[in-house]
C-alpha positions in Angstrom: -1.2 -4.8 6.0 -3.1 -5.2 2.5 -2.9 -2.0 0.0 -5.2 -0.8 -2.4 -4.9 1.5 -5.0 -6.8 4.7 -4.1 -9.6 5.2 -7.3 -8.0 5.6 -10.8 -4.5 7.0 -9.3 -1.4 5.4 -8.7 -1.5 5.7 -4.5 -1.6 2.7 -2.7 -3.0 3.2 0.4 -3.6 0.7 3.6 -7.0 -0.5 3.8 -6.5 1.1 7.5 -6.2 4.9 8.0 -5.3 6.5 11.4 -7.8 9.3 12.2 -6.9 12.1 14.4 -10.0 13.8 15.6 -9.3 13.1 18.6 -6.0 14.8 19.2 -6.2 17.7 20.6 -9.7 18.3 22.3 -9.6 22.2 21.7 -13.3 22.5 22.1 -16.1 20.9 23.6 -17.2 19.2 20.6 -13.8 17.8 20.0 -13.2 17.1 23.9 -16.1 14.5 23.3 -13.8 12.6 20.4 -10.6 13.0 22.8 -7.8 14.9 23.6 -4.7 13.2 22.7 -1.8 15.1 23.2 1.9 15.4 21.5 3.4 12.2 23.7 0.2 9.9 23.2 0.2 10.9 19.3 4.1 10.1 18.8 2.8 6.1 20.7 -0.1 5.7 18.3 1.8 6.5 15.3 4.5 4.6 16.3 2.4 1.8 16.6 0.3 2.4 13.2 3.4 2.6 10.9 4.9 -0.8 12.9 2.0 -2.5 11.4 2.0 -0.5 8.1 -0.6 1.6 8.8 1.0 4.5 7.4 -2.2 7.3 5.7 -3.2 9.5 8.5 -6.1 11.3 8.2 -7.0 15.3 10.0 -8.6 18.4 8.7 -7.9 21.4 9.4 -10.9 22.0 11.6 -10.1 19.4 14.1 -9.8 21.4 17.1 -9.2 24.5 14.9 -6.0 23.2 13.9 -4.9 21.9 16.9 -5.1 18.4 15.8 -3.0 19.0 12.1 -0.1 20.5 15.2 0.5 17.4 17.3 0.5 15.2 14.0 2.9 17.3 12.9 5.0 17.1 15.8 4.3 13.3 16.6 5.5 12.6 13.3 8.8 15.0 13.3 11.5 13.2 11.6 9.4 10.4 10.0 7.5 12.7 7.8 8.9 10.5 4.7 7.6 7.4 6.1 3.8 8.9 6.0 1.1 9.4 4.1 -1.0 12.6 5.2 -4.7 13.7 4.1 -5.9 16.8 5.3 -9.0 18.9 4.8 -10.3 22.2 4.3 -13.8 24.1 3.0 -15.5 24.0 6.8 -15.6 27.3 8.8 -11.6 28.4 10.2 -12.9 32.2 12.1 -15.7 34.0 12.0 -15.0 36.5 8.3 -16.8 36.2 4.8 -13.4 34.4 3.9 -13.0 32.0 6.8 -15.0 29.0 5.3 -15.8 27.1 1.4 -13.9 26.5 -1.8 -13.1 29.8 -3.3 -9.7 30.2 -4.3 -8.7 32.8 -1.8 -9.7 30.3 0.9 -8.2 27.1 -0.2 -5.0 28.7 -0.8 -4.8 30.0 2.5 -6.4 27.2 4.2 -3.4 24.9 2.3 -0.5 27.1 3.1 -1.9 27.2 7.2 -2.4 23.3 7.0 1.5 22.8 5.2 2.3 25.0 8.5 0.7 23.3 11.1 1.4 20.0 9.8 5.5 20.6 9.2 5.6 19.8 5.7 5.9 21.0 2.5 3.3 18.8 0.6 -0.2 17.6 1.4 -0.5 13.6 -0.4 -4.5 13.8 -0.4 -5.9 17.1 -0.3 -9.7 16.6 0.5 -12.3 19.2 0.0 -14.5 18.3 3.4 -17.9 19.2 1.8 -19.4 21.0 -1.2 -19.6 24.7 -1.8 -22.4 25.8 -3.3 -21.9 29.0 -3.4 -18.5 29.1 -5.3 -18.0 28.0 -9.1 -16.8 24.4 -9.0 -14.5 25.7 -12.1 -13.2 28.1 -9.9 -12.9 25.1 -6.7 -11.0 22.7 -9.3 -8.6 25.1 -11.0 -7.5 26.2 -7.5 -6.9 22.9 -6.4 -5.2 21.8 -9.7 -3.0 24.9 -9.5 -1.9 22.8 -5.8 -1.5 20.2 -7.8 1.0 21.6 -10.4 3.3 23.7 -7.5 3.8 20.2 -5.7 2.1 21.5 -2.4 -0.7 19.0 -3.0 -0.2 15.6 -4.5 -3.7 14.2 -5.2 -7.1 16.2 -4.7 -10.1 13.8 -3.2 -13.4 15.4 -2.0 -15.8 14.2 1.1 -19.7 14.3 1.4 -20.4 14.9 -2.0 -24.1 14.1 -3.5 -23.7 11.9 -6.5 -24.3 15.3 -9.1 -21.7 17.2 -7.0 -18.9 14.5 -7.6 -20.0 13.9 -11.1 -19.9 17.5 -12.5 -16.8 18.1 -10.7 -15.2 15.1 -12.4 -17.2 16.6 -16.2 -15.1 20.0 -15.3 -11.9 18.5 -14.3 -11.7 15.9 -17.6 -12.9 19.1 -19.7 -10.2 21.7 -18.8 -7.7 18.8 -18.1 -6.9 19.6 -14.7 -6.2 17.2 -11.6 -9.3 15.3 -11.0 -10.8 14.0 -7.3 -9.4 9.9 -7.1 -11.1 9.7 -3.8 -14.4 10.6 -1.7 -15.0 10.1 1.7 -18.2 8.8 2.6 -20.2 8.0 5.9 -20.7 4.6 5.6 -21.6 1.5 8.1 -23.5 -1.7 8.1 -26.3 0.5 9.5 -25.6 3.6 7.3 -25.6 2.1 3.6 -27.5 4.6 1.6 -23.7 5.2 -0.2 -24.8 1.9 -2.2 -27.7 3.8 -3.7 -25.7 6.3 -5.8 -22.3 7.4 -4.7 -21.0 3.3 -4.9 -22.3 3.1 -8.8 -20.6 5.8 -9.5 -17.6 5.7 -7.9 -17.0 2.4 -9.8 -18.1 3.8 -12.9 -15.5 6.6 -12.5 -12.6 5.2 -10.9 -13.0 7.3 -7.5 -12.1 5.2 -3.8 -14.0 5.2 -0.9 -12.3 6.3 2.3 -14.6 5.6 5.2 -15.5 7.8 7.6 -17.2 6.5 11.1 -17.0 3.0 9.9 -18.4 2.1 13.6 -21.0 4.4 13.3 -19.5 6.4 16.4 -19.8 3.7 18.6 -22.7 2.5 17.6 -21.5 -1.0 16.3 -18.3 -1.2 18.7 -19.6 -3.8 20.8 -21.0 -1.4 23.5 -24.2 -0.2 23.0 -26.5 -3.0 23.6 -30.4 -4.0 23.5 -31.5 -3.0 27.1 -28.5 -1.6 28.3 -27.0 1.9 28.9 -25.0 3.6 26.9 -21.3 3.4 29.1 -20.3 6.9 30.1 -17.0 6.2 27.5 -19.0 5.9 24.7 -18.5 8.8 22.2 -22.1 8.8 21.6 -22.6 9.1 25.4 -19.9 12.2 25.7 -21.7 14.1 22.5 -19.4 13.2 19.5 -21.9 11.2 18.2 -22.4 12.0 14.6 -25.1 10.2 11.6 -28.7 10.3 11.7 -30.7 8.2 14.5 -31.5 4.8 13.8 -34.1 2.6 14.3 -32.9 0.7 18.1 -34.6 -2.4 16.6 -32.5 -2.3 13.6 -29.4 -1.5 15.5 -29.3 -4.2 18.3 -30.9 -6.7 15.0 -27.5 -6.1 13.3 -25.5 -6.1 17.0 -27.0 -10.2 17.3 -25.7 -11.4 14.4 -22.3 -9.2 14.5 -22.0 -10.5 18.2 -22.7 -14.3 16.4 -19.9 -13.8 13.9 -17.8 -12.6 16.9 -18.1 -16.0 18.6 -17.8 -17.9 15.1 -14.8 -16.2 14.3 -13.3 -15.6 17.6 -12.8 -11.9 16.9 -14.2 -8.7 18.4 -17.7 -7.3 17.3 -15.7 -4.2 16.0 -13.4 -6.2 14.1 -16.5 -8.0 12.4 -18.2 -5.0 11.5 -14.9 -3.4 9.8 -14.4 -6.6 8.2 -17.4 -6.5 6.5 -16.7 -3.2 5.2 -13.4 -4.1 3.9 -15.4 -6.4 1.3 -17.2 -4.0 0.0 -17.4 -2.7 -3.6 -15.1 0.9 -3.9 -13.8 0.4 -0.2 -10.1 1.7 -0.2 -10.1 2.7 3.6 -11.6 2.9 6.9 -10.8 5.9 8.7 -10.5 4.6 12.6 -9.4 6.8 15.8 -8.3 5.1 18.7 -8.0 7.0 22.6 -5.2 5.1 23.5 -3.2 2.2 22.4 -5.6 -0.7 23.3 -8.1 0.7 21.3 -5.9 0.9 18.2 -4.8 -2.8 18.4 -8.0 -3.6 18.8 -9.0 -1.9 15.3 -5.9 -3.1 13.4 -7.1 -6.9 14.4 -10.1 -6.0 11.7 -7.4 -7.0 8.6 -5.3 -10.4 7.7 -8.8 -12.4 7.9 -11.7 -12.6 5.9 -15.6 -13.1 6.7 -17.0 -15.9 4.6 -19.7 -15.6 1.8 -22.4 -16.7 4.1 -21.3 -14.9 6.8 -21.1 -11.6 5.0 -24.5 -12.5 3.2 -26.0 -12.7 6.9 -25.0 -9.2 7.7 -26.2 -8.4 4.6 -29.6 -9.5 5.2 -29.7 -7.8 8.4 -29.1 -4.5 7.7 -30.7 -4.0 4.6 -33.2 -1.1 4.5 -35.5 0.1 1.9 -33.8 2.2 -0.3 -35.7 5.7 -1.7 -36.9 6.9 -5.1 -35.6 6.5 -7.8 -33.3 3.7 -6.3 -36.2 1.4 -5.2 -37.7 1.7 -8.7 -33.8 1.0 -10.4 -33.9 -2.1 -8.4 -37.3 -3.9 -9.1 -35.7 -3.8 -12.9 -32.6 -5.7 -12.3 -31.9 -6.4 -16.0 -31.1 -2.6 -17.0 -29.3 -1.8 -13.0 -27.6 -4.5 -11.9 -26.7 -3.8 -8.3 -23.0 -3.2 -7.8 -23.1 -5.5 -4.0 
């Protein structure tokens, strides 16, 4: 398994992160993803840190907790051999309280997640979307304030606009306080509109990406194909289908030429599509979930290879799309924004 270091910090992380929406299934929504219980959980992690895939990823609203539970008991006794990123900010009950960045709620939200999950310290603490309704001064000291107790070891935020990450990282180097190393970002060969902003700027600053829905839920799996229906167990056909529509023709365009680079390099079309991923600028990690076991060695076959230049150029040329202002205009002037891919 190949580490990288996550942004400017000094975690190294596996370029693979176990995700664990599906455990649990304590609602319909999640019921769509899966609903891995304490036995399956304990197999699939098992598995995961035999090949050194040891960063697990939940949030706190997986299942309403549920899912931070059964990683907390799959993972009973090997707590020390794990890495663990959680989440908070989303909606946890129905009061003025229950949901964003304030103080009051992150402290909470920590203290229930440290519970659920068994443990006394969070290693990436992620904020799982902006809160615009609560001083980010007051968001940052509250997290660093994690930071300096020991219940959180790094902070890291997640679908942040370019102006929310960078004034959060202005307040944080201006008070001195613990500052976000990563961000996770949607991301996929047919979702690349992180390369227009967050990808310059996350090199400029040092912060990693950790991918979220690297398959685009399902979408670039190897199931869905030109003129064929979607099969019953594709997430997309259950309802956990997340990410705006996309053009079919774009889509299935991209499918051909992962589905040539599968024959060429006698791996899966999933496995193609994470690869190329993994060779992007900023990548640190893809977050993958896996059912059951044959799914998950299926995903961890994606690493210990490498697509060629002209193979990743190809999928490059497939699934570009026109960007929007300002980035189109950035682009046509080269010499003053060279592109970071």
């Amino acid at each position: 398994m190949e580490y990288r270091q996550l942004g400017a910090s000094g975690l190294r992380v596996p370029v693979l992160s176990f995700g664990t929406a599906t455990f649990g299934g304590g609602n319909e929504f999640f019921k769509a993803w899966g609903n891995t219980d304490v036995a399956e959980a304990r197999r699939l992690l098992e598995i995961c840190l035999e090949a050194g895939v040891n960063f697990f990823d939940t949030a706190n609203v997986y299942s309403q907790g549920l899912a931070e539970e059964i990683l907390g008991q799959a993972l009973d006794g090997r707590r020390h051999e794990a890495l663990l990123g959680t989440k908070a900010t989303f909606p946890m009950g129905d009061g003025p309280n229950d949901f964003g960045s304030s103080r009051l709620h992150l402290l909470k939200a920590c203290e229930d997640s440290l519970r659920r999950l068994k443990t006394d310290y969070i290693d990436v603490y992620y904020l799982h979307g902006f809160d615009a309704n609560t001083p980010v001064q007051e968001t940052l000291r509250a997290l660093d304030d994690l930071v300096q107790s020991g219940k959180v070891r790094y902070i890291a935020c997640s679908n942040f606009s370019g102006w929310h990450l960078m004034k959060s990282l202005s307040v944080s180097e201006r008070y001195g306080w613990a500052r976000y190393v990563g961000h996770q970002v949607y991301y996929s060969l047919i979702n690349r509109e992180y390369e227009w902003e967050l990808m310059p700027l996350a090199q400029d600053q040092g912060v990693g990406a950790v991918v979220w829905s690297p398959l685009a839920s399902g979408r670039l799996s190897g199931k869905v194909r030109r003129g064929q229906p979607i099969p019953d167990s594709s997430r997309l056909q259950q309802g956990g289908g997340q990410g705006p529509d996309v053009p079919d023709e774009l889509q299935f365009a991209i499918v051909d030429v992962l589905d040539e680079l599968a024959e060429e390099t006698g791996k899966t079309v999933a496995q193609v599509a994470l690869n190329w991923l993994l060779q992007r600028p900023t990548v640190t990690s893809l977050v993958f979930g896996a059912r059951n076991e044959e799914q998950l060695r299926q995903n961890l076959g994606a690493v210990g290879w490498h697509l060629t230049p002209e193979q990743v150029a190809r999928l490059d040329k497939v699934s570009a799309t026109p960007p929007v202002y300002p980035y189109w205009h950035q682009r046509n002037q080269p010499q003053l924004n060279p592109l970071p891919v």
